[in-house]
mmCIF file of the C-alpha atoms, coordinates in Angstrom:
data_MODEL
# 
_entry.id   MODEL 
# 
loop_
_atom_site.group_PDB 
_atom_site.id 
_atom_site.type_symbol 
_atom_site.label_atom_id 
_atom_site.label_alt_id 
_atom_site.label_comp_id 
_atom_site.label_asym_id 
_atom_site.label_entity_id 
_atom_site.label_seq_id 
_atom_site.pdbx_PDB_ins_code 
_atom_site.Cartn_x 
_atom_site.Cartn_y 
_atom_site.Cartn_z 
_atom_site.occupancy 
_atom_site.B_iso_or_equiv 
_atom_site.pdbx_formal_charge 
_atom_site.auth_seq_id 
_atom_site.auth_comp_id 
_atom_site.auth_asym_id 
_atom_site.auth_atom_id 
_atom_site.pdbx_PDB_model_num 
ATOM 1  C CA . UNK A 1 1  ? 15.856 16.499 -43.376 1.00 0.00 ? 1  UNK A CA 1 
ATOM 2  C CA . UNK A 1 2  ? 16.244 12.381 -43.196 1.00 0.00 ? 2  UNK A CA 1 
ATOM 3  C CA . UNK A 1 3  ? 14.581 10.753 -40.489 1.00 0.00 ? 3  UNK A CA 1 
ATOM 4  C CA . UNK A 1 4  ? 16.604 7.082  -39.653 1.00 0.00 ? 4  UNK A CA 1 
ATOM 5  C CA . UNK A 1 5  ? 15.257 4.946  -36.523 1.00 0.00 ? 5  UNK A CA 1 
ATOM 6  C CA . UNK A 1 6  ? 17.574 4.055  -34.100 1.00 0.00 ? 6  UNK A CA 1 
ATOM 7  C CA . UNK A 1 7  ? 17.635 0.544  -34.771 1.00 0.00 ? 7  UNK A CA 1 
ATOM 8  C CA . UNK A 1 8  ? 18.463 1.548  -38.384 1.00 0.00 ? 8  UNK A CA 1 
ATOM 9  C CA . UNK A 1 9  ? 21.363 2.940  -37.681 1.00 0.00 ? 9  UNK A CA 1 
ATOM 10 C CA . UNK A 1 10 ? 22.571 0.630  -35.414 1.00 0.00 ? 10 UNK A CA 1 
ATOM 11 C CA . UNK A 1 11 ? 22.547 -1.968 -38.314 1.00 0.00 ? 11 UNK A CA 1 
ATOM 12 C CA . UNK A 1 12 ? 23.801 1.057  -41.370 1.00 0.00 ? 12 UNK A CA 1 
ATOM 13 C CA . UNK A 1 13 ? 25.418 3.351  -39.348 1.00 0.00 ? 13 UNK A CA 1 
ATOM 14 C CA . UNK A 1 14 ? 28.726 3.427  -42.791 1.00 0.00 ? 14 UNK A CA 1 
ATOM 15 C CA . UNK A 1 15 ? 26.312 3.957  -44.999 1.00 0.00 ? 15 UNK A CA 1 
ATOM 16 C CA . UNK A 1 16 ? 24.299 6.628  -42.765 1.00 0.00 ? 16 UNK A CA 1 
ATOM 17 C CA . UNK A 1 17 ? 27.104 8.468  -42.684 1.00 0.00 ? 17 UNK A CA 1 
ATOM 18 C CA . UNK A 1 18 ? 28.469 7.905  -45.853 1.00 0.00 ? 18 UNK A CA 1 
ATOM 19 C CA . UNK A 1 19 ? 24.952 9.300  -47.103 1.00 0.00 ? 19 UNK A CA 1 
ATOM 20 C CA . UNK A 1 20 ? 25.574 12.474 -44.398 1.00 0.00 ? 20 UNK A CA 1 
ATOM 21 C CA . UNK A 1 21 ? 29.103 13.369 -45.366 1.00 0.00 ? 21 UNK A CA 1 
ATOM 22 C CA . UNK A 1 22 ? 28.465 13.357 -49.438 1.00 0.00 ? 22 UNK A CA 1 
ATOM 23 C CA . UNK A 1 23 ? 24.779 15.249 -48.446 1.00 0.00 ? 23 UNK A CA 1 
ATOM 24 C CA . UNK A 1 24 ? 25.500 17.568 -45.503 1.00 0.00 ? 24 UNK A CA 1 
ATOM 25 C CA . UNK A 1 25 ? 21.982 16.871 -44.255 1.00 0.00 ? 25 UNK A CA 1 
ATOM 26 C CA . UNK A 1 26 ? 21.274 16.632 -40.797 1.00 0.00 ? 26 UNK A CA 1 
ATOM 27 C CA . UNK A 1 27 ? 19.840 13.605 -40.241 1.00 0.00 ? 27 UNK A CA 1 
ATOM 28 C CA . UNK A 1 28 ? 17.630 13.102 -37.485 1.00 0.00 ? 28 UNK A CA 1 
ATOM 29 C CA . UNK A 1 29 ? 17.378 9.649  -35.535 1.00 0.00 ? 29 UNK A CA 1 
ATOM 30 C CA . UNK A 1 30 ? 14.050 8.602  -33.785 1.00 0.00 ? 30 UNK A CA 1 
ATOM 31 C CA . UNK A 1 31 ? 13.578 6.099  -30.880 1.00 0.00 ? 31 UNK A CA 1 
ATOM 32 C CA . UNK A 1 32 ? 9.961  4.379  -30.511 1.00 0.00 ? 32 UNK A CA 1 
ATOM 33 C CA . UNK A 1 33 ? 8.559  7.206  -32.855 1.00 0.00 ? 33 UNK A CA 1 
ATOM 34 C CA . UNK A 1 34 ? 9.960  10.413 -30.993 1.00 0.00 ? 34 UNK A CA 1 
ATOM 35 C CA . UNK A 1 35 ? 13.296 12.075 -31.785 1.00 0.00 ? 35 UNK A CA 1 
ATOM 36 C CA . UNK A 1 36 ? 16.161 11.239 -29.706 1.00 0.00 ? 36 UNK A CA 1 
ATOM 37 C CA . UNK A 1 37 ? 19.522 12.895 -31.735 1.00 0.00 ? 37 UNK A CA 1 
ATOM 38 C CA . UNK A 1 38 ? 20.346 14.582 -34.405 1.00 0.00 ? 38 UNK A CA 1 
ATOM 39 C CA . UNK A 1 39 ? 23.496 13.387 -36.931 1.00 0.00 ? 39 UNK A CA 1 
ATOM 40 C CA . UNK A 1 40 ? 25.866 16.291 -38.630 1.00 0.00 ? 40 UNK A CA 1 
ATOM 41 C CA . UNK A 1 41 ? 28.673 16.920 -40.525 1.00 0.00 ? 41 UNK A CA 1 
ATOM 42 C CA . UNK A 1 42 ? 31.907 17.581 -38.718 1.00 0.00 ? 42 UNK A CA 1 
ATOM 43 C CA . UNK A 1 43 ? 32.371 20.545 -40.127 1.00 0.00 ? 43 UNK A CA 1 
ATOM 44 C CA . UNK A 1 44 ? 28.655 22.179 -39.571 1.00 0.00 ? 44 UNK A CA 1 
ATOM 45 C CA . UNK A 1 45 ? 29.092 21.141 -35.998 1.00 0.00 ? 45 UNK A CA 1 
ATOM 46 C CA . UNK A 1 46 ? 32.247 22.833 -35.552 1.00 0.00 ? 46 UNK A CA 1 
ATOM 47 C CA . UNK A 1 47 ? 31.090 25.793 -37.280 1.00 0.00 ? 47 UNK A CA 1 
ATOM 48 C CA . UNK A 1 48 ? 27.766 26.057 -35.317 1.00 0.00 ? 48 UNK A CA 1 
ATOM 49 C CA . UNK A 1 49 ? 30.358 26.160 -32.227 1.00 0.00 ? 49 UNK A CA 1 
ATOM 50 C CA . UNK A 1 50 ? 32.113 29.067 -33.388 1.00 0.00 ? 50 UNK A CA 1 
ATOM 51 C CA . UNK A 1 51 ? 28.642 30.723 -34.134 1.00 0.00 ? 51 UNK A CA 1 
ATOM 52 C CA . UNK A 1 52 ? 27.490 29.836 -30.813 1.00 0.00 ? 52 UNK A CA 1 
ATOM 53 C CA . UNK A 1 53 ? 30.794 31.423 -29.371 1.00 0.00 ? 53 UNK A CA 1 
ATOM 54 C CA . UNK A 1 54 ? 30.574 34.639 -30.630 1.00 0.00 ? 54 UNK A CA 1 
ATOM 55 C CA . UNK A 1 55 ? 26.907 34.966 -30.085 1.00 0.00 ? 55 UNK A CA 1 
ATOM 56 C CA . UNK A 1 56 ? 27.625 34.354 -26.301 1.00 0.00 ? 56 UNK A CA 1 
ATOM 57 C CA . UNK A 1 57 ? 30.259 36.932 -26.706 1.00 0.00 ? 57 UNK A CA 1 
ATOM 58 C CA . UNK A 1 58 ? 27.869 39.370 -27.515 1.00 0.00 ? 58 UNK A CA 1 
ATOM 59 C CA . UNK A 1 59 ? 25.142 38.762 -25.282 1.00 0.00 ? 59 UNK A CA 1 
ATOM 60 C CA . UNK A 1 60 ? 27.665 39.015 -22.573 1.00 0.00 ? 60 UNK A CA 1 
ATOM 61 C CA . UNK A 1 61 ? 28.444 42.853 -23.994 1.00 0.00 ? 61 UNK A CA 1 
ATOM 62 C CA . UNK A 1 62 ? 25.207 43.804 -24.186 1.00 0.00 ? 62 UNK A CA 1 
ATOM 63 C CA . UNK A 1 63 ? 24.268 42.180 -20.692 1.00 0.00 ? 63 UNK A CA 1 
ATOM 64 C CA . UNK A 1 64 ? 27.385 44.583 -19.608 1.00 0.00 ? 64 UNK A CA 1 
ATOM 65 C CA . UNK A 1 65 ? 25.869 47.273 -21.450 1.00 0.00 ? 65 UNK A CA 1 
ATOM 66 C CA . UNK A 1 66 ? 22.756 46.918 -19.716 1.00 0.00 ? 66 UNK A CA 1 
ATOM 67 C CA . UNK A 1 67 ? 23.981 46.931 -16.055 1.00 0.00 ? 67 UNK A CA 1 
ATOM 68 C CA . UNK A 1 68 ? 26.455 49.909 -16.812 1.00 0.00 ? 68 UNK A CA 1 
ATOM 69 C CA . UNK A 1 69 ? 29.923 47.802 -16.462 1.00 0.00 ? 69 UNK A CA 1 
ATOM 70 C CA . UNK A 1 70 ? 31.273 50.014 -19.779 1.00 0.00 ? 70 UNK A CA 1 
ATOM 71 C CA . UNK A 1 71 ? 34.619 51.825 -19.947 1.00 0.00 ? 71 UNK A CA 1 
ATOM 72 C CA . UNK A 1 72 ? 35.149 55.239 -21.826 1.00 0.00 ? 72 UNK A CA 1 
ATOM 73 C CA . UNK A 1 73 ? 37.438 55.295 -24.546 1.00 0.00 ? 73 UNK A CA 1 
ATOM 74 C CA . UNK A 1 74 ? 40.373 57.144 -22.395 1.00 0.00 ? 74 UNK A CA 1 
ATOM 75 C CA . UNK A 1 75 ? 40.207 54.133 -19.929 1.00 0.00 ? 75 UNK A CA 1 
ATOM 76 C CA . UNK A 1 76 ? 40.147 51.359 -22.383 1.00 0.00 ? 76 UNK A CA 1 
ATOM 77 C CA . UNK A 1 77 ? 43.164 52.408 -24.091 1.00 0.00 ? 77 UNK A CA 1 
ATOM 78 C CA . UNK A 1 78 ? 44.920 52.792 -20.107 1.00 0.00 ? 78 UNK A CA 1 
ATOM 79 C CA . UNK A 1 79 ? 43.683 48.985 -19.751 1.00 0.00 ? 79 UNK A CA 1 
ATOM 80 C CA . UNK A 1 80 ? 44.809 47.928 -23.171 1.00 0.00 ? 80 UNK A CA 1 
ATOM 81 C CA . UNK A 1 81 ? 48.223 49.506 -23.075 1.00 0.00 ? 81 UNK A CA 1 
ATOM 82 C CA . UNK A 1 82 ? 49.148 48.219 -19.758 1.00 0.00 ? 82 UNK A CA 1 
ATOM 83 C CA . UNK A 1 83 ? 48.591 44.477 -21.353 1.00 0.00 ? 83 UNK A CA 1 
ATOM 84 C CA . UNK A 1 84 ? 50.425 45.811 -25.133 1.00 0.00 ? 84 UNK A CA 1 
ATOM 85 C CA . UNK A 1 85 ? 53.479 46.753 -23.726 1.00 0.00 ? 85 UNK A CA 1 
# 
């Protein structure tokens, strides 16, 4: 992974990027020695979102699973049909 201080990229930030879009390495951007943001690619953020999303989705059905809020099969289909027809 780069490492760019802060006051680097204030004075590069086109050719920072330039260097992260052709690269698709995170770069990571320090402020008086400590890291203070990351830089990424459009696209890796966007996909990290959707991962994010549908990891949330899951924990949420297993947290359901857990406490008992489950339907049977029979009742599921009821629920679905009433919102398919």
């Amino acid at each position: 992974m780069k490492v760019e201080l802060v006051t680097t990229l204030k004075r590069q930030a086109t050719r920072i990027l330039s260097e992260l879009q052709a690269s698709k390495e995170p770069v990571l951007i320090t402020e008086h020695g400590r890291p203070s943001a990351y830089l990424i690619d459009v696209e890796d953020y966007e996909f990290m979102q959707q991962r994010l999303e549908l990891l949330e989705g899951i924990a949420r059905g297993e947290k359901a699973i857990t406490e008992g809020r489950t339907l049977s099969k029979e009742k599921a289909k009821e629920r679905m049909s009433k919102w398919l027809s």
